[in-house]
Structures are given as C-alpha cells and as structure tokens.
N, CA, C and O atoms as CSV, one atom per row, in Angstrom:
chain,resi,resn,atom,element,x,y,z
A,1,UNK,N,N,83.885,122.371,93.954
A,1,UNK,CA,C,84.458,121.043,93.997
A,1,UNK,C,C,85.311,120.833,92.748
A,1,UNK,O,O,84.746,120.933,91.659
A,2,UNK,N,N,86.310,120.618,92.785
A,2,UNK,CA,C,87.339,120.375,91.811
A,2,UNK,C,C,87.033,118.312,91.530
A,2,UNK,O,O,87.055,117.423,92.381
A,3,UNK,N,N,86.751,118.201,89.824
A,3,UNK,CA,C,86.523,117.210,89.809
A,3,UNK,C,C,87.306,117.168,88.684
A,3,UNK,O,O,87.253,118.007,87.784
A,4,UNK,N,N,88.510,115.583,88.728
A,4,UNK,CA,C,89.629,115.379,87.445
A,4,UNK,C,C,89.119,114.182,86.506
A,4,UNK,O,O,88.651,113.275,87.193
A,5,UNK,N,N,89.088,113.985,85.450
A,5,UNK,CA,C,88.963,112.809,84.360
A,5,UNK,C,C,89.730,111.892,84.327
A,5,UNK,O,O,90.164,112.022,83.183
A,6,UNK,N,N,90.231,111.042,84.741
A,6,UNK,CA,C,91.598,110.152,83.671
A,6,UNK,C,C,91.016,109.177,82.652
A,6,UNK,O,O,90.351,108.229,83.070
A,7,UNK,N,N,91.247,109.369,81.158
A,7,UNK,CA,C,90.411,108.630,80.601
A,7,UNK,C,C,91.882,107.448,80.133
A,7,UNK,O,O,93.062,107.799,80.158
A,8,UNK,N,N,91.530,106.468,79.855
A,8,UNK,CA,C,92.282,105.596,78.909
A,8,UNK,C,C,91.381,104.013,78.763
A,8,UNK,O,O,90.285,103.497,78.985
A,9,UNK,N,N,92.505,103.780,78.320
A,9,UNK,CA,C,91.791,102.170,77.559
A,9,UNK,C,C,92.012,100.910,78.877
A,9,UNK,O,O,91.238,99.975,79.079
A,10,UNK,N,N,93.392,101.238,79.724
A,10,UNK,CA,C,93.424,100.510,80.688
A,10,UNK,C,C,93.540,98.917,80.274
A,10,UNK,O,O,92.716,98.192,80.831
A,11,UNK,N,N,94.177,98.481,79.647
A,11,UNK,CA,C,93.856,97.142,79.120
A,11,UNK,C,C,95.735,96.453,79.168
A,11,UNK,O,O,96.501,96.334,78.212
A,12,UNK,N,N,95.962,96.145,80.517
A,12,UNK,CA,C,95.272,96.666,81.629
A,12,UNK,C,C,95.663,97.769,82.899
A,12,UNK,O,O,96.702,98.430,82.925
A,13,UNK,N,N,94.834,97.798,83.697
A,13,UNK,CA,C,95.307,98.730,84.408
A,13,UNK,C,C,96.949,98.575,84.907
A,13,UNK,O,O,97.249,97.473,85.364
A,14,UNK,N,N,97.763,99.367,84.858
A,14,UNK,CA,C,99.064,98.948,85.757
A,14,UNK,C,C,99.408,99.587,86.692
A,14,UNK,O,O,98.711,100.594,86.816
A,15,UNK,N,N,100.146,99.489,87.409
A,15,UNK,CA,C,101.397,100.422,88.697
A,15,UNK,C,C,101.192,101.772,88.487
A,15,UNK,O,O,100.743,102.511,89.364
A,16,UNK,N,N,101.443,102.076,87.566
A,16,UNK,CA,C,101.855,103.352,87.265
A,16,UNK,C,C,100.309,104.346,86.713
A,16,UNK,O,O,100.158,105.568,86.717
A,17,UNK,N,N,99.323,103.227,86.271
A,17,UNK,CA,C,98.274,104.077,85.902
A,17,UNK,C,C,97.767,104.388,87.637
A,17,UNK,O,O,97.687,105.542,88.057
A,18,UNK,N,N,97.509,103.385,88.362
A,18,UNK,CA,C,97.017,103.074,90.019
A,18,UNK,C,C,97.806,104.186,90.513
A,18,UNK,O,O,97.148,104.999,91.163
A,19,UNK,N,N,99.371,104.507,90.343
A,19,UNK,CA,C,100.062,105.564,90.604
A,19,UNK,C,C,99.582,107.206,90.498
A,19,UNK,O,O,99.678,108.219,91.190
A,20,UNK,N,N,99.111,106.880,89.424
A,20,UNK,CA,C,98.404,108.541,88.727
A,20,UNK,C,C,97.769,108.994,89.599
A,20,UNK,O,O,98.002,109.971,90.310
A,21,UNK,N,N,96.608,108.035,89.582
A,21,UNK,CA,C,94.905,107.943,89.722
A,21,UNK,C,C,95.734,108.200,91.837
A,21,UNK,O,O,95.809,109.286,92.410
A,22,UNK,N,N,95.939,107.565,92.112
A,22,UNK,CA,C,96.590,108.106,93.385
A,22,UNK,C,C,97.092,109.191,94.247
A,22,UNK,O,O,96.742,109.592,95.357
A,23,UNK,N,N,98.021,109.556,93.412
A,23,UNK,CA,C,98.234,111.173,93.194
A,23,UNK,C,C,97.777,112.116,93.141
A,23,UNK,O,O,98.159,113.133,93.719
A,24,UNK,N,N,96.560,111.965,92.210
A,24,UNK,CA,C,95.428,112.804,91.569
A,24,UNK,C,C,94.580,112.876,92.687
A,24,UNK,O,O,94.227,113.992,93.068
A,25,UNK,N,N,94.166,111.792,93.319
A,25,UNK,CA,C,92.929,111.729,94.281
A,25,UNK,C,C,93.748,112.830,95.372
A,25,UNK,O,O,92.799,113.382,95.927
A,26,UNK,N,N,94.694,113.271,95.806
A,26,UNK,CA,C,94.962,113.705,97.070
A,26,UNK,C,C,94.985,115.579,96.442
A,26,UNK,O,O,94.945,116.514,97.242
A,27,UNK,N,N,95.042,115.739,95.204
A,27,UNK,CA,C,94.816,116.845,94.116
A,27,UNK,C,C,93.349,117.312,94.270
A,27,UNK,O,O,93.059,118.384,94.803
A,28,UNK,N,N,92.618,116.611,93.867
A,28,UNK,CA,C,91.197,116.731,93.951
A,28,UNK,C,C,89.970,116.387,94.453
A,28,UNK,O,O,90.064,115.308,95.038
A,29,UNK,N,N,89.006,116.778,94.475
A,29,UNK,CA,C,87.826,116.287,95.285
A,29,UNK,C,C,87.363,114.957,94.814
A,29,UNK,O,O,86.862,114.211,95.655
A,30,UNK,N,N,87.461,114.567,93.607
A,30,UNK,CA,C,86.773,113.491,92.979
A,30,UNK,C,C,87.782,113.460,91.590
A,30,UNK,O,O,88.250,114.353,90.884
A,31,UNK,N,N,87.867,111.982,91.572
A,31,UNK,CA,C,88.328,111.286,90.184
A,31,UNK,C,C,87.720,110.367,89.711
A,31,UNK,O,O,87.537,109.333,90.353
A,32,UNK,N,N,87.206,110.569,88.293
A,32,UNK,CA,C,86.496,109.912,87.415
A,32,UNK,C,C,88.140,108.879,86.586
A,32,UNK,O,O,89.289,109.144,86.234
A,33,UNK,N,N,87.669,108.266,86.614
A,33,UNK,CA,C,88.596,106.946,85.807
A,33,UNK,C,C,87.657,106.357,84.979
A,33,UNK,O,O,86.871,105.481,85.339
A,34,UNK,N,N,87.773,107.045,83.380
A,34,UNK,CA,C,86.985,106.793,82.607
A,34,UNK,C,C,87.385,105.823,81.690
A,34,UNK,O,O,88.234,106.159,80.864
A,35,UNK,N,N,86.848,104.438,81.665
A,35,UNK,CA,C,87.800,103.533,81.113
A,35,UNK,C,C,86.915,103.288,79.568
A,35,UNK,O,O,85.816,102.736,79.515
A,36,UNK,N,N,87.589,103.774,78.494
A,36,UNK,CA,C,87.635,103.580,77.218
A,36,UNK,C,C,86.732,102.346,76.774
A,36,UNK,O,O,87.076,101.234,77.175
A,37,UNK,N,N,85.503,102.477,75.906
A,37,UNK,CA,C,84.972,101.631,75.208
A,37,UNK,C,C,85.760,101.187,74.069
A,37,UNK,O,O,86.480,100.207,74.261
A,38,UNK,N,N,85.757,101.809,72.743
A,38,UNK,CA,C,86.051,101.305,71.798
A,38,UNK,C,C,87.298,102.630,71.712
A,38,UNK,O,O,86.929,103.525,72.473
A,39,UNK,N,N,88.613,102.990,71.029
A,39,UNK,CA,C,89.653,103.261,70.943
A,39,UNK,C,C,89.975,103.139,69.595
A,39,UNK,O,O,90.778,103.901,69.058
A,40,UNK,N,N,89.489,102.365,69.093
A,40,UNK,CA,C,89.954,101.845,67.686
A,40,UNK,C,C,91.222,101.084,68.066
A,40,UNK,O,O,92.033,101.079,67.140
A,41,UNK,N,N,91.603,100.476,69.098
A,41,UNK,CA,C,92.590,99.407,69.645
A,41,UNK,C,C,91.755,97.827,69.445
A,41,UNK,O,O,90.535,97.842,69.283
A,42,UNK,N,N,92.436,96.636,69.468
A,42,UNK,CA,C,92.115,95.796,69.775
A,42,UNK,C,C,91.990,95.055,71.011
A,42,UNK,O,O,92.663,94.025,70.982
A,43,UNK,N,N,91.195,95.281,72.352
A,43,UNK,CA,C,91.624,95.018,73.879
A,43,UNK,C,C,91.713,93.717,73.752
A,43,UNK,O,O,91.061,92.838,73.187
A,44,UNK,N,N,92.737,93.787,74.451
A,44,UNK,CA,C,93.049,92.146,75.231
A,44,UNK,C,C,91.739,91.710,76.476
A,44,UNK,O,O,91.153,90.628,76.512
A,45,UNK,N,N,91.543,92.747,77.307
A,45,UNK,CA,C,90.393,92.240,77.468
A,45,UNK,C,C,88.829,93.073,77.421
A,45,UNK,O,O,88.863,94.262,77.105
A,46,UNK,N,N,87.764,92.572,77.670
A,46,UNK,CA,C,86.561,93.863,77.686
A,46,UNK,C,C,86.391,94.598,78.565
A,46,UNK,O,O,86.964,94.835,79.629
A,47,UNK,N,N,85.092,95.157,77.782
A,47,UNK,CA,C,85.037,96.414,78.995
A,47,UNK,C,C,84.593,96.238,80.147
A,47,UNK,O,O,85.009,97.081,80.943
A,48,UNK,N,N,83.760,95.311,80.662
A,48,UNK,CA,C,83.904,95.143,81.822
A,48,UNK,C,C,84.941,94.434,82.526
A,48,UNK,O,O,85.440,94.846,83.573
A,49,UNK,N,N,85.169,93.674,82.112
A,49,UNK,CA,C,86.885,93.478,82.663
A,49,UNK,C,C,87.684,93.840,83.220
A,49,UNK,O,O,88.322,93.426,84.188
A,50,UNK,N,N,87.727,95.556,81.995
A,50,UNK,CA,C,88.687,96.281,82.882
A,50,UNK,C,C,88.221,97.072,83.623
A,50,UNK,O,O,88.866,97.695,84.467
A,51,UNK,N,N,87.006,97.168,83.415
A,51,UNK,CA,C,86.352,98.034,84.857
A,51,UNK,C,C,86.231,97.350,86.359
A,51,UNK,O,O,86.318,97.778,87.510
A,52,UNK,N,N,86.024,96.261,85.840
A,52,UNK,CA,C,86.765,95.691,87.313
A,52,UNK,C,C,87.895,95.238,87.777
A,52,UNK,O,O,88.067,94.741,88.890
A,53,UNK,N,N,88.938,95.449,86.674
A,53,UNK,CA,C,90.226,95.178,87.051
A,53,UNK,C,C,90.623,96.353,87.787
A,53,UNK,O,O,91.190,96.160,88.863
A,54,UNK,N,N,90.391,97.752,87.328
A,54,UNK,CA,C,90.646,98.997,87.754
A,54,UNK,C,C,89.613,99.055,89.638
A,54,UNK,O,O,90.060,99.370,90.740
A,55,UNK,N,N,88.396,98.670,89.296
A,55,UNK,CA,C,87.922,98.963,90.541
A,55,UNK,C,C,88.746,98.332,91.624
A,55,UNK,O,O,89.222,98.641,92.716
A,56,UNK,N,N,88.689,97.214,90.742
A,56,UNK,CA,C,89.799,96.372,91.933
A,56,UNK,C,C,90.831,97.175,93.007
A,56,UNK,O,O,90.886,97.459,94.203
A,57,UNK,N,N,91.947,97.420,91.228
A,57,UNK,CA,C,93.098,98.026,91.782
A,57,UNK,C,C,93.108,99.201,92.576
A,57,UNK,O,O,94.012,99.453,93.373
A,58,UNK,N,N,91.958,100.045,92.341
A,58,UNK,CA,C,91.569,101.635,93.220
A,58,UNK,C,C,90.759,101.550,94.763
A,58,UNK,O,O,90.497,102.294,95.708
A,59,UNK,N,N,90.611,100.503,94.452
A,59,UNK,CA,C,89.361,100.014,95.688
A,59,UNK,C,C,89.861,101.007,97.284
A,59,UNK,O,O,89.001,101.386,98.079
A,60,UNK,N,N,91.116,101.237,97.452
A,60,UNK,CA,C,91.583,101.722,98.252
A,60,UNK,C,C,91.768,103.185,98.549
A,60,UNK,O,O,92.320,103.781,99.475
A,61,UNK,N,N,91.047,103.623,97.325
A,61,UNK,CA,C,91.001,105.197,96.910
A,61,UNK,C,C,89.794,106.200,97.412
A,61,UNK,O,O,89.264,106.616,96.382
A,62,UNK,N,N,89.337,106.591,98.216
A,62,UNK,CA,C,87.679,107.029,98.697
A,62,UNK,C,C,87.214,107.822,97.306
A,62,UNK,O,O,86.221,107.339,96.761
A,63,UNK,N,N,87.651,108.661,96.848
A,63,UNK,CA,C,87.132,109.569,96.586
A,63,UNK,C,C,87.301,109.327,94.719
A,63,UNK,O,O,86.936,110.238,93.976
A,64,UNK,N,N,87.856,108.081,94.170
A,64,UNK,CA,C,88.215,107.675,92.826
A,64,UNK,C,C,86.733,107.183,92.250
A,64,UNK,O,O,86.351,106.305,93.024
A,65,UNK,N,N,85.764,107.389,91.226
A,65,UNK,CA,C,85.014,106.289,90.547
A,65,UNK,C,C,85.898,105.847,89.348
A,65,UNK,O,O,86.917,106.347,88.871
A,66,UNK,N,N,85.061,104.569,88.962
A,66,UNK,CA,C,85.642,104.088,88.278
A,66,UNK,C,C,84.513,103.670,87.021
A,66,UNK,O,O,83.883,102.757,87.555
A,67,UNK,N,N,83.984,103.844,85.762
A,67,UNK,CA,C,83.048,103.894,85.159
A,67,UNK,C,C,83.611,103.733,83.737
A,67,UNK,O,O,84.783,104.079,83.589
A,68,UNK,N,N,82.989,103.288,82.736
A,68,UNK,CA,C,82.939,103.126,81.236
A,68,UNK,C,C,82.332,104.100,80.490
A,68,UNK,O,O,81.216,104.553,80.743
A,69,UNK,N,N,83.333,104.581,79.187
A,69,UNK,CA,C,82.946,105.423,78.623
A,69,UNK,C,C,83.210,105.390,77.711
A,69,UNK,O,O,84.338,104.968,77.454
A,70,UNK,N,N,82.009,105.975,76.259
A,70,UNK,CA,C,82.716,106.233,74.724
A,70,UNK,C,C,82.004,107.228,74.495
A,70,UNK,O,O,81.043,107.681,75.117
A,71,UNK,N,N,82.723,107.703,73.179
A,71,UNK,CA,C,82.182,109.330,72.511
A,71,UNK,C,C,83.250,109.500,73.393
A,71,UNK,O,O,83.986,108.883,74.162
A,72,UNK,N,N,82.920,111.022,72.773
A,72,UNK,CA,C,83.986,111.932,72.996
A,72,UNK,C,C,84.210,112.539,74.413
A,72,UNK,O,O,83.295,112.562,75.236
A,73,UNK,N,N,85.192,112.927,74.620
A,73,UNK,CA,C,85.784,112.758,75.957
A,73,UNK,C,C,85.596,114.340,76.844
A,73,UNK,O,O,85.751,114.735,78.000
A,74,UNK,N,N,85.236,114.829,75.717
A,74,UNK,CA,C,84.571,116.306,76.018
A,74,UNK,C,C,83.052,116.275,76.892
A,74,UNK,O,O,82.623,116.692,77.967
A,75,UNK,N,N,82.646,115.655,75.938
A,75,UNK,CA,C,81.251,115.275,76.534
A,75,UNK,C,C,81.000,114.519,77.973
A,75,UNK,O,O,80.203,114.886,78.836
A,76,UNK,N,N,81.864,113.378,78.024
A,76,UNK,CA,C,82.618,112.860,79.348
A,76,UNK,C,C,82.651,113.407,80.572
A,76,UNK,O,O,82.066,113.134,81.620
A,77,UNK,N,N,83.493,114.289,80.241
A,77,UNK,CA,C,84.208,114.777,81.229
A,77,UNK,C,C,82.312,116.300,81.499
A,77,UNK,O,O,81.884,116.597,82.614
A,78,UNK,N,N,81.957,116.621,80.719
A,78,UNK,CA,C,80.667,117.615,80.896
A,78,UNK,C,C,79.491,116.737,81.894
A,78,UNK,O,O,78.814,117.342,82.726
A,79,UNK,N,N,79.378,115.392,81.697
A,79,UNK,CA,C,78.767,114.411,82.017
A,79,UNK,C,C,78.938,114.453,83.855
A,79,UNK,O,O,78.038,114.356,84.690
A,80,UNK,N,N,80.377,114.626,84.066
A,80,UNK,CA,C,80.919,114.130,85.685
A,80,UNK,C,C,81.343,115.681,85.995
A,80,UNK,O,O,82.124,115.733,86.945
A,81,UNK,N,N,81.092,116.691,85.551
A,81,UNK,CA,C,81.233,117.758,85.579
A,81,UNK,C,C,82.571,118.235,86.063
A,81,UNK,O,O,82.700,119.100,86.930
A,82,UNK,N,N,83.540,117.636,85.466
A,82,UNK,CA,C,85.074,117.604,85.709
A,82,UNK,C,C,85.292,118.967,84.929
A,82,UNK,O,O,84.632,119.344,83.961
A,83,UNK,N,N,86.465,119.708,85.604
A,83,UNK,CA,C,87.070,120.826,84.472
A,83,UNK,C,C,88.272,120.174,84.173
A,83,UNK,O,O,88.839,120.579,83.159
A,84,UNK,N,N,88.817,119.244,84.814
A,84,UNK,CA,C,90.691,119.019,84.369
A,84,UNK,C,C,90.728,117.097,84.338
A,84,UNK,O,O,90.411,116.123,85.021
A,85,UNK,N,N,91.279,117.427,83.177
A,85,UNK,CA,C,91.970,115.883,82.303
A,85,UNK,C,C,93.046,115.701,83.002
A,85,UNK,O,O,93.903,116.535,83.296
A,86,UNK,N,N,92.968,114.157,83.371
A,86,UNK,CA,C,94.775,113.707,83.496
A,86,UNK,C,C,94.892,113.066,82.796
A,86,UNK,O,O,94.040,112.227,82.502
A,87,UNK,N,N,96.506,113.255,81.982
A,87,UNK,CA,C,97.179,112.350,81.407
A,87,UNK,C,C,98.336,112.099,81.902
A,87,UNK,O,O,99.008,112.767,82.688
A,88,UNK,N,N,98.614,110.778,81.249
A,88,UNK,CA,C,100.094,110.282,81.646
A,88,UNK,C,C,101.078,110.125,80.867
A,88,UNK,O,O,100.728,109.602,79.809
A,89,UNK,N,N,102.352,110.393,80.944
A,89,UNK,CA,C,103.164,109.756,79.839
A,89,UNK,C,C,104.347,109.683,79.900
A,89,UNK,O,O,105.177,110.280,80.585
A,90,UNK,N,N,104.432,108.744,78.981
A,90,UNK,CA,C,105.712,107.124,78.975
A,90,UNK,C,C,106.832,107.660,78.317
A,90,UNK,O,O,107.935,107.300,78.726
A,91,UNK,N,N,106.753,108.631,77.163
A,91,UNK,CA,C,107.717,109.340,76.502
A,91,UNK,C,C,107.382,110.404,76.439
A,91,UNK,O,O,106.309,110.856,76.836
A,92,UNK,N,N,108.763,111.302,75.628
A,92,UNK,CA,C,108.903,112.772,75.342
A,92,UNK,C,C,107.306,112.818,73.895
A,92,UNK,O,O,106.440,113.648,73.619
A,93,UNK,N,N,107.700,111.361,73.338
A,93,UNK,CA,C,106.483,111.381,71.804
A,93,UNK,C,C,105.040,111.736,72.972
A,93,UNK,O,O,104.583,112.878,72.921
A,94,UNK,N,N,104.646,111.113,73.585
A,94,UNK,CA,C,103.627,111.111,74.164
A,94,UNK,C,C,103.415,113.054,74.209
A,94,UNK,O,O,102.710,113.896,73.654
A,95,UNK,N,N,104.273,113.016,75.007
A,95,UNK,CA,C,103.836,114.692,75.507
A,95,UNK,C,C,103.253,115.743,74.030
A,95,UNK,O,O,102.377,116.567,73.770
A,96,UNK,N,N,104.226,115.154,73.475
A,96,UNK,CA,C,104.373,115.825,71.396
A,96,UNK,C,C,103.125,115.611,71.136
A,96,UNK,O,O,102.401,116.563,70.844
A,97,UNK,N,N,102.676,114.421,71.187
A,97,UNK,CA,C,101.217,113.814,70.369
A,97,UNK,C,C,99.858,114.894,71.670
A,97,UNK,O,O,98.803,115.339,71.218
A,98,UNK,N,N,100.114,115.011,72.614
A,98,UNK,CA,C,99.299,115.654,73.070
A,98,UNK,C,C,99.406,117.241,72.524
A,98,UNK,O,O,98.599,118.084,72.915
C-alpha cells in the first residue's frame, strides 16, 4: 500500500492546498494531511480549526485523513506508515529551501 504525508500549517487550508491533496489521492492508496501543531508561526487560527477547516474542504476525498501533528515529521510520517512526503510550492525559493 503506498501511503503519502502532506504536512503543513494550513492556516488556512486553500484551492490549491485541496488541489494537491486531490491529485495525490488518485497517486496513492492513502493520504495523511498532517496539519501542523506548533511551526514556530503565529496561526490565525487553532488547531482544531484547521482540522476542521481541512476536513471540511477534503470531505469529498475517500481515501484522504485528515489529523494533527507535532514533532518531527519523520516520526509522523513512521506513525501512518507513509514512505513519500508531498510538498507544494509557490516559488522557485520554495523548491531552493527544500
């Protein structure tokens, strides 16, 4: 079973994250949408919040969870027994910083 991660802070979810997480699901057996505890960001809103803003927005997805997470993302992803991370990104910096 091929299982993918998408971790972020989600604050909040948008188009384009719902876009990913979309994509991804027809990629793999299962997607974990691991929505960021603490970041060292300031969220606009909490964590449950955005866990139900996201469930919301995925609700239409079978095979997507949607769950809260901190520590390290290694551990995470060992947790849901995922081998592959998705990321997304907005710029060329983004890709760099990864």
């Amino acid at each position: 079973m091929k299982i993918a991660v998408y971790p972020g802070t989600f604050d909040p979810i948008t188009n384009g994250h719902a876009d990913l997480v979309s994509r991804a699901a027809r990629l793999f057996d299962r997607v974990v949408v691991g929505v960021a505890k603490d970041t060292g960001k300031v969220p606009v809103c909490g964590i449950e919040e955005r866990v139900e803003l996201a469930s919301v927005a995925l609700a239409g997805v079978d095979n997507v969870e949607v769950v809260p997470f901190e520590g390290l993302l290694v551990e995470f992803c060992r947790r849901h027994g995922a081998g592959i991370v998705i990321r997304g990104l907005r710029a060329v910096s983004d890709f760099e910083f990864e």
